[in-house]
C-alpha positions in Angstrom: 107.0 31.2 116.8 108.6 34.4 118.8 106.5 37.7 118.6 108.0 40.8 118.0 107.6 43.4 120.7 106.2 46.9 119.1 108.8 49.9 120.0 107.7 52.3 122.3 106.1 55.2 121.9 108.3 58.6 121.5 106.7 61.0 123.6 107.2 64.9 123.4 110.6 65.7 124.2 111.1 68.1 127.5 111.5 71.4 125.2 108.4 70.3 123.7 106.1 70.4 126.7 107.7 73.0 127.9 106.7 75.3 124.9 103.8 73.2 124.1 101.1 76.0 123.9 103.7 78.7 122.2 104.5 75.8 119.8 100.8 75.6 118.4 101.2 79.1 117.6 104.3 79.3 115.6 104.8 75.8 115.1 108.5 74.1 115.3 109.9 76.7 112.6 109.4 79.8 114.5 110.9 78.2 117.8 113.8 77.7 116.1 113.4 81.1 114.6 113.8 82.2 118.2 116.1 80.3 119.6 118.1 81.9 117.1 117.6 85.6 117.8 120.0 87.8 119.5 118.2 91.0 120.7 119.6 94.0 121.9 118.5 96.3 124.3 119.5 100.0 124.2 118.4 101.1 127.6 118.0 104.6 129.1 116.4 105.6 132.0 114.3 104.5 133.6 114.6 101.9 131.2 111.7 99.4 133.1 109.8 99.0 129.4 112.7 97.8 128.0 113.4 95.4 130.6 109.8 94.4 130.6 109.9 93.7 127.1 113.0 91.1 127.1 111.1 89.3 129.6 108.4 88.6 127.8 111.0 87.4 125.1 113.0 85.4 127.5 110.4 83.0 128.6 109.1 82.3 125.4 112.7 81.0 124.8 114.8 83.3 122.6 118.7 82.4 122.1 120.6 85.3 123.5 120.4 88.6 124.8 122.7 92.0 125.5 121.7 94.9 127.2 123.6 98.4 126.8 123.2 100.8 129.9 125.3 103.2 131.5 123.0 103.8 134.7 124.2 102.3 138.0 121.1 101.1 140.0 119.7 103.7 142.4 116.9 103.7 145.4 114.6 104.6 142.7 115.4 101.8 140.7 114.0 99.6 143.2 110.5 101.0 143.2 109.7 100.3 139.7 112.0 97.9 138.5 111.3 94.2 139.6 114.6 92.8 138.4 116.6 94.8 140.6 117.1 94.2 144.6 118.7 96.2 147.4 122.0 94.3 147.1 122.3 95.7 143.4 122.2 99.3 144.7 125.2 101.2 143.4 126.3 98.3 140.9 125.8 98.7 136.9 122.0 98.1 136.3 122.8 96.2 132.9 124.6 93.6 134.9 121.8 93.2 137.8 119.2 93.5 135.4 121.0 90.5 133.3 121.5 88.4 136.1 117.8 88.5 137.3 116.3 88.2 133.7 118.5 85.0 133.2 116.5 83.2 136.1 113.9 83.4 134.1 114.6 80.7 131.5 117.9 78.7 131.9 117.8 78.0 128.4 118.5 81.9 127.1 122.0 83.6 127.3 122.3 86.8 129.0 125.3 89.8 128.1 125.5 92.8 130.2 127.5 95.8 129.0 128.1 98.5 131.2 128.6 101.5 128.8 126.8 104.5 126.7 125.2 103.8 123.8 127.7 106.5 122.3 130.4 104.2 123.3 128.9 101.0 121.9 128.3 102.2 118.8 131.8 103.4 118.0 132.6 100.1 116.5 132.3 99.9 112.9 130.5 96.6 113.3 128.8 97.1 116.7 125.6 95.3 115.4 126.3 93.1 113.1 125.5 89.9 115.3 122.1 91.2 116.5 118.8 90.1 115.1 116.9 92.8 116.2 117.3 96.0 118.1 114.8 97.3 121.0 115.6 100.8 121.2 114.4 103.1 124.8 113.6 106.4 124.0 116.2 108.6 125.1 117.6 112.4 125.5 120.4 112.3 123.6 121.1 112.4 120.5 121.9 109.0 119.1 118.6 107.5 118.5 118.8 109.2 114.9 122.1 107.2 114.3 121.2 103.6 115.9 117.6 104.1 113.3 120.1 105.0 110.4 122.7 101.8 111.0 119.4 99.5 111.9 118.2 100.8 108.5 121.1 100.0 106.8 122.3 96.9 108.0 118.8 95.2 107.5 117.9 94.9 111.1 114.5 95.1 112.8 114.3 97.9 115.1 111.8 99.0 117.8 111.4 102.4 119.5 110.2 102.4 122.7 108.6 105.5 125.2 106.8 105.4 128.3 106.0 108.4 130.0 102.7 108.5 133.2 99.9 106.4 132.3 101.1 107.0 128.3 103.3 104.6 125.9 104.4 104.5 122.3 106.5 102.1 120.3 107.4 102.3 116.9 109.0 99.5 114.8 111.4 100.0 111.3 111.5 96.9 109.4 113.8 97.1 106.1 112.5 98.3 102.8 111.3 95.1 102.0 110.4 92.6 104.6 108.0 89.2 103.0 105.9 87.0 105.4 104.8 84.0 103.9 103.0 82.6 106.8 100.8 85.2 107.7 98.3 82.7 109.5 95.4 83.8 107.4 91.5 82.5 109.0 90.7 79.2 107.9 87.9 79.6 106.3 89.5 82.2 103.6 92.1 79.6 102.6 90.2 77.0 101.2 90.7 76.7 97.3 88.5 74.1 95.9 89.3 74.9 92.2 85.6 74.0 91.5 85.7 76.5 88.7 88.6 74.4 87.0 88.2 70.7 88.2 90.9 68.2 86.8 90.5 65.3 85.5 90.9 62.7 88.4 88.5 64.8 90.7 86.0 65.1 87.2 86.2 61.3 87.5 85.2 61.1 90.9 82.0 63.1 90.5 81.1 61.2 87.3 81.8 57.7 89.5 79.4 59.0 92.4 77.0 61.0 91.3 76.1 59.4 87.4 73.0 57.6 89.4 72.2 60.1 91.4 68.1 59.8 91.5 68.4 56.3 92.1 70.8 55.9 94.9 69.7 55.0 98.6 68.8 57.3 101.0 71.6 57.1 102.9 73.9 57.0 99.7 72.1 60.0 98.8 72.8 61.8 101.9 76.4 60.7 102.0 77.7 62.5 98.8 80.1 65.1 99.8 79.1 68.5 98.6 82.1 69.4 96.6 80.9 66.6 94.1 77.1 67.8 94.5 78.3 71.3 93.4 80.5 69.9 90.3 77.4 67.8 89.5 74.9 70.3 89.2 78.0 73.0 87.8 77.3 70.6 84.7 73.7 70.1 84.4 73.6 74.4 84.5 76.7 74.8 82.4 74.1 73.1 79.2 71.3 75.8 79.8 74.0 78.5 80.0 76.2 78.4 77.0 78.8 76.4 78.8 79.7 79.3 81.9 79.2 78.6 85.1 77.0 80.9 87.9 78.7 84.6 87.0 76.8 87.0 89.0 75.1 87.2 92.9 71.7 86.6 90.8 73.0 83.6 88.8 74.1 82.1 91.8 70.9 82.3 93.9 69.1 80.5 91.0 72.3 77.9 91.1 71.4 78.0 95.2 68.0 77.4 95.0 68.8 74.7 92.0 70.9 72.5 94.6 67.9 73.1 97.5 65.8 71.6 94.9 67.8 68.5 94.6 67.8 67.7 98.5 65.3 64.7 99.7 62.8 65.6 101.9 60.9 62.9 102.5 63.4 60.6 104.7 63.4 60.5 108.5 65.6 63.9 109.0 63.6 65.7 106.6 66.2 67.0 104.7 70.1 66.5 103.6 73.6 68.0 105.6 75.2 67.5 102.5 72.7 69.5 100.6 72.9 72.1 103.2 76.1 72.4 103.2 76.6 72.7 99.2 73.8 75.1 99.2 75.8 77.6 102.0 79.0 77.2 99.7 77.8 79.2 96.8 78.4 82.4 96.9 81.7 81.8 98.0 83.0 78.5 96.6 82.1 79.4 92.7 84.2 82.5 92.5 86.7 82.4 89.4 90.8 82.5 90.4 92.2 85.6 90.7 95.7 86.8 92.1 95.9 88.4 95.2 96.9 92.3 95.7 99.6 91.1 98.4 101.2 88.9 95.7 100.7 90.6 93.0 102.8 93.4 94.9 105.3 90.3 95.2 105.2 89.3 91.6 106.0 92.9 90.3 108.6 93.8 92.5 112.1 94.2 91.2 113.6 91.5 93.4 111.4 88.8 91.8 111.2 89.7 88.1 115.6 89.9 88.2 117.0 87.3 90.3 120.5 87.3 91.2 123.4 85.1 92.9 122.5 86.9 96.2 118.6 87.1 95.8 117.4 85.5 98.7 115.3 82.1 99.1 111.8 84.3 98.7 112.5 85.6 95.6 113.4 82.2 93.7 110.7 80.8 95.2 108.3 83.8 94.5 109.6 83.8 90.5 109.0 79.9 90.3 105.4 80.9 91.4 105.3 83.8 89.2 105.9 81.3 86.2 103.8 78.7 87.5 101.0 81.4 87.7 101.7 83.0 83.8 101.1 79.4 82.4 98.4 77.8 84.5 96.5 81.1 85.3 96.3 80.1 88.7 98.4 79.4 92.0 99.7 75.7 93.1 96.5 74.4 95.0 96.9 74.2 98.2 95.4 71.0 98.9 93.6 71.1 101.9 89.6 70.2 102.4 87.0 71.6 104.9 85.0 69.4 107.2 82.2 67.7 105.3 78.7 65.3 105.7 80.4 62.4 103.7 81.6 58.6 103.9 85.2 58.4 105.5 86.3 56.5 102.2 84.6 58.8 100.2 86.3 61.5 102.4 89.7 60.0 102.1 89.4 59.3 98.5 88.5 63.2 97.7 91.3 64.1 100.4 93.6 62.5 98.5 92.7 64.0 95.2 93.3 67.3 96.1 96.8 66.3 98.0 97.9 64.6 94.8 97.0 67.7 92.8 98.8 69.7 95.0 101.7 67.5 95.0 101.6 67.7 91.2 101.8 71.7 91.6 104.3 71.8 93.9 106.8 69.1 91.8 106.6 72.4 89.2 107.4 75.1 91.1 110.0 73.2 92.7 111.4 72.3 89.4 111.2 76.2 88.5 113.3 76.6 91.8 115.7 73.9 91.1 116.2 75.4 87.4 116.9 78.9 88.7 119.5 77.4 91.0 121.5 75.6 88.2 120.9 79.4 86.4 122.4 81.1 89.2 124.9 78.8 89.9 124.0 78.4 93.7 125.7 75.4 95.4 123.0 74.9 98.1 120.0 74.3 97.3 116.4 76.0 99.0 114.6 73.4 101.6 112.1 71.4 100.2 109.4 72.6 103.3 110.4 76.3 102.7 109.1 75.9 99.1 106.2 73.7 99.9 105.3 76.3 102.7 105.3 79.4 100.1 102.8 77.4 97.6 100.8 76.6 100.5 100.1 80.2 101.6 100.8 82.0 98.4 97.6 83.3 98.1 98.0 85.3 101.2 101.9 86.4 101.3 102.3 89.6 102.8 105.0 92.0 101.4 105.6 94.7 103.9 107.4 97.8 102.6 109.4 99.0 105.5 110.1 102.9 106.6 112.3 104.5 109.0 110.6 105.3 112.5 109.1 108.5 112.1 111.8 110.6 113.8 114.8 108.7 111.9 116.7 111.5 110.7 116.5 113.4 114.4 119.3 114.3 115.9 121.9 113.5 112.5 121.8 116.6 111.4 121.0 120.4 111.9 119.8 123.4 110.2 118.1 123.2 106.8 119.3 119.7 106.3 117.7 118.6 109.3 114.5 120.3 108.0 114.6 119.1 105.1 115.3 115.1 106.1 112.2 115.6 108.1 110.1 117.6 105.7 108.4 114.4 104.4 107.6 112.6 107.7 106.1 116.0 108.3 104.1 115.7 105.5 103.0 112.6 106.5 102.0 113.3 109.9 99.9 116.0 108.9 98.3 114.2 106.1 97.1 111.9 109.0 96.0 114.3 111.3 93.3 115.7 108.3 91.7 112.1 108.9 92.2 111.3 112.4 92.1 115.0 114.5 88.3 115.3 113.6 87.6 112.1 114.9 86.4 112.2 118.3 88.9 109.8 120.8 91.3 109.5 117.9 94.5 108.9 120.0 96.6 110.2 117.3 97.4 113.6 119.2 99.0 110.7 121.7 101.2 109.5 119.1 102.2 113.3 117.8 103.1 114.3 121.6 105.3 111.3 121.3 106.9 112.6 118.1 107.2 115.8 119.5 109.6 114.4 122.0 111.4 112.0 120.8 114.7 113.6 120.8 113.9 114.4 124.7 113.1 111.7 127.2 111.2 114.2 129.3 109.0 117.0 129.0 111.1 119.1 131.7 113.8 119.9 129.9 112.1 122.0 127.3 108.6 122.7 129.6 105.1 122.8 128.4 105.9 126.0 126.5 108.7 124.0 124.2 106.9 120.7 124.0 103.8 122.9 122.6 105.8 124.0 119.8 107.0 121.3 118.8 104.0 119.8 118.5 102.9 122.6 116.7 105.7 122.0 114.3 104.7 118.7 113.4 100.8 118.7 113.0 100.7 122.2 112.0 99.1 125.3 113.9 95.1 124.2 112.2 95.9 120.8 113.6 96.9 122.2 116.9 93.9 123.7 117.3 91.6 120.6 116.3 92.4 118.7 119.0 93.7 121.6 121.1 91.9 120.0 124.8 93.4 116.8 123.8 96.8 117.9 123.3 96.8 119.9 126.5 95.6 117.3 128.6 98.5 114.7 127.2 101.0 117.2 127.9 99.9 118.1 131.2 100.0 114.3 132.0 103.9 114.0 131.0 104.7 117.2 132.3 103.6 115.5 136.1 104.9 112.0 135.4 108.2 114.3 134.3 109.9 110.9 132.2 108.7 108.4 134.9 107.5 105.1 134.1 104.6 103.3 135.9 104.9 99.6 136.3 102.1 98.5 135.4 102.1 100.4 132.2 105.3 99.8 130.8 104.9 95.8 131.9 101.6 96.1 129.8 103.8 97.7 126.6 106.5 95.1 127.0 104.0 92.8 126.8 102.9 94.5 123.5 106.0 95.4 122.2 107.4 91.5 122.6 104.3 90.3 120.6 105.2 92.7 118.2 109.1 91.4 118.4 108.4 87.4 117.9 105.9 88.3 114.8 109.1 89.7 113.3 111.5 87.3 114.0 109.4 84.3 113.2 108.5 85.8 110.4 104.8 84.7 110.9 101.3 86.8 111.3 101.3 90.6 110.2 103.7 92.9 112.5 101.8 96.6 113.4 102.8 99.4 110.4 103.9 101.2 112.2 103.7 103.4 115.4 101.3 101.9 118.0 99.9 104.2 121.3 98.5 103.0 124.2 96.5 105.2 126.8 96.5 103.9 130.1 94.0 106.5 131.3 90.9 105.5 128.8 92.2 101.8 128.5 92.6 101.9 124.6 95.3 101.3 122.1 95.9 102.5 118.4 97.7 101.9 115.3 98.4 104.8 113.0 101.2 104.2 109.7 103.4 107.2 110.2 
């Protein structure tokens, strides 16, 4: 009688090992969420942040690339930029710059265009292809306009500033940007649904624990702690007109109630299990409830009115909406913490909750598949993208997007420019009453920035003009809070007068990139919205603008 030889094992693929550790992060989905992305760069001088930042988006393996620059390389070039040598003297720094950042992964397409932004931007459709926009802070005036087009065609767009030992990004996502997998801790996305068992897992308690008092020792010991809990959820539930533990009182006496049950008298003196059931309490019997990030989903416009063009989110987000109005509660997620228990037990309870969640998930997706036929779409939405959104639904993040605090600078002039900018102004100011009277806010930091966004250095207006403007935007009472600190920051840019320092703007890149994948993977929580970073103290902050 032959044997069969066993195939061999598949082992990781080359792309796989080489993005092994970046993979654990974003998983398979947001690699090829990357792989995808076109960025552009909109580079000014000195232009070394930008540069910085599409390296640290090169290596992590995003598809393509094109950088916009008018500036030929000069001798002072080569002292701060490292993707420049002395052969690229004199030759179009967008090309030399391209050429060097493409060594970096062989994987990633490079584009070099050696024009003005003014000049890119005069076709209709310039950026149409790009999936998102990292914008260097520049002089001129077309900043206003590239926010304005990012803002209406939908795409992602980061403002970028380094000045001395100082930096500043902003980012503008569109009015409404979802993340579903926000990559919440652990140990807030359990849902054990202990409050509202089902039947099979009802069964399993009954078969395991109905005997309690008279099992073994080690049986004893071996009960997981979910069915514990249920157990004695029942014996309280008679003494307490059927409700479980409501209130922090109730649920010490329910605490001290399960302590009471542990053995004391075996070898260990004491019980894991009953430990562990004990220290799941206060947070394990807590009634369902719906989420303010999703409940901000389920009222939005977009979900309560879908369309033939609503996007894949939104069907999915009504199916869960629907799913939520008749069960009072979201589709399980199905996953189970570590736990003192038998493997088979272990497997057995494991399997429970994966079947429940199946069971959830078979509705929504039936809510998704009816919408569909209702909508008449021809394609229908990926199983794993729906599975995915009732996995994490209890922690969905809907970011409202704004324009970059200086959006509307440089688009117009006179009172309509004043008048654009009147509520940003507001809004700065309504900040500064909280953060000016804090001592080593770095918020003066971000209104310097402000103050000069239109100019990329502090010499062409002096001290004198810079001041003002700063006065403009915080107000003369705010000026005068944090009147030292305001000096000091513009004494520093007046000395670096608009140059960047390595080190600095490689630190920012690095920022601003980790900023960048968030948004195009669509995974963890992207700042909101301005971020500053003091190179002098060592500290960063986050202020929404």
């Amino acid at each position: 009688m032959g044997t069969t030889t066993p195939p061999p094992l598949q082992g990781p693929t080359a792309k796989e090992k080489k993005y092994d550790r970046q993979l654990r992060l974003w998983a398979a989905s947001g690699q090829l969420a990357l792989e995808n992305a076109h960025i552009l760069l909109l580079n000014s001088s000195p232009g070394i942040v930008g540069v910085e930042t599409l390296k640290n988006l090169i290596l992590p393996g995003i598809g393509s690339f094109t950088i916009v620059d008018e500036e030929l390389v000069t001798e002072r070039d080569l002292g701060v930029n490292f993707f420049l040598t002395e052969e690229s003297l004199g030759k179009p720094r967008a090309t030399e710059s391209c050429r060097f950042l493409e060594e970096l992964n062989p994987e990633v397409q490079g584009h070099a265009k050696h024009q003005s932004v003014e000049s890119f931007m005069e076709s209709t459709r310039a950026f149409d292809k790009y999936s998102l926009i990292l914008l260097v802070a520049s002089s001129k005036a077309y900043p206003g306009r590239v926010a304005e087009v990012a803002a209406s065609t939908l795409i992602p767009l980061f403002h970028i500033h380094c000045v001395g030992f100082y930096s500043y990004f902003s980012l503008q996502l569109p009015e409404t940007f979802p993340i579903v997998d926000t990559h919440p801790d652990p140990a807030s996305t359990q849902d054990l649904r202990l409050l509202d068992p089902w039947p099979e897992l009802l069964e399993f308690v009954r078969s395991k624990t109905d005997n309690l008092e008279t099992l073994s020792d080690h049986d004893h010991g071996h009960i997981p702690y979910l069915l514990l809990l249920l157990h004695y959820l029942d014996g309280w539930k008679i003494f307490h007109n059927g409700k479980p533990p409501a209130d922090y009182k109730e649920k010490k006496e329910f605490k001290s109630l399960v302590e009471k049950g542990a053995r004391t008298d075996n070898a260990e003196g004491g019980e894991e299990n009953f430990d562990e059931a004990a220290a799941a309490v206060l947070k394990s019997l807590n009634p369902p409830s719906l989420p303010s990030g999703l409940r901000d989903v389920f009222d939005h416009e977009d979900c309560r009115s879908l369309n033939a063009r609503s996007a894949n989110f939104w069907i999915i987000a009504n199916a869960v909406c629907n799913f939520y109005s008749v069960h009072k509660s979201l589709p399980l997620p199905g996953a189970l913490p570590d736990m003192k228990a038998r493997s088979a037990d272990y497997i057995k309870l494991q399997n429970i909750y994966k079947s429940k969640a199946r069971h959830d998930l078979a509705k929504v997706t039936s809510e998704v598949r009816l919408s569909e036929k209702k909508l008449s779409r021809t394609e229908e939405i990926d199983g794993k993208e729906i599975e995915a959104f009732c996995r994490g639904a209890a922690f969905v993040k809907l970011i409202r997007g704004q324009k970059v605090p200086w959006a509307s600078s440089g688009s117009s002039s006179g009172s309509n420019h004043d008048a654009k900018r009147a509520p940003k102004i507001a809004r700065i100011q309504f900040v500064g009453q909280q953060e000016l009277g804090i001592e080593d806010s770095l918020f003066p930091l971000a209104v310097v920035f402000l103050a000069c966004a239109d100019a990329g250095t502090v010499s062409q207006g002096g001290k004198e003009s810079l001041t003002e403007r700063i006065q403009k935007l915080i107000g003369p009472g705010g000026y005068e809070k944090a009147v030292v600190s305001f000096d000091a920051i513009v004494a520093e840019m007046e000395r670096a007068n608009g140059a960047e320092l390595h080190n600095i703007s490689a630190l920012t890149g690095g920022m601003v990139a980790q900023e960048a994948i968030k948004v195009i993977t669509k995974q963890y929580i992207p700042i909101d919205n301005t971020c500053v970073f003091d190179g002098i103290v060592s500290r960063s902050a986050v202020f929404r603008i």
